[in-house]
N, C-alpha and C positions, 0 to 999 in steps of 0.2 A: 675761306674768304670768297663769300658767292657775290659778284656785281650781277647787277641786272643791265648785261650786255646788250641786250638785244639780240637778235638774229645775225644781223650784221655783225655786231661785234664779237661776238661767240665764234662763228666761223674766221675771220682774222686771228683771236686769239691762239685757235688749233694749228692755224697755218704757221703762226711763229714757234708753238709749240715741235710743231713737227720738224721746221727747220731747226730750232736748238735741238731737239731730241740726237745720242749719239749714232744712233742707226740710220735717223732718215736726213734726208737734205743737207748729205753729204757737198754734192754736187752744185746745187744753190749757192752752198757757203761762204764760198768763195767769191760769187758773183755780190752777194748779199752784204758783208761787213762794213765794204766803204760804203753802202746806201743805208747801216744800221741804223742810223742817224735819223734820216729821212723819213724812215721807213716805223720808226718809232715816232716823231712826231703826227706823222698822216693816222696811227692808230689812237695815239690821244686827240686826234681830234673827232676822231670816229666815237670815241666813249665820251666824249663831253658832247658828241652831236645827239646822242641816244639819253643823255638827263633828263 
């Protein structure tokens, strides 16, 4: 399932990738869960800005 992210989008997607991932952005996680939210809708709007 390839989206044509964009640049923009592409790097974001790796960023949330790394913080799910279990090795990395342990430390973030914490910080991150109660803005999942937020932080999820700011990325869809990122990938409907790149349509």
């Amino acid at each position: 399932m390839d989206l044509p992210l964009g640049e923009a989008g592409l790097v974001e997607v790796q960023r949330l990738e790394a913080i799910e991932s279990p090795q990395g952005g342990e430390a973030l996680r914490g910080n991150l869960v109660p803005n999942m939210h937020q932080e999820v809708k700011r990325v869809l709007q990122l990938l409907d800005a790149n349509h």
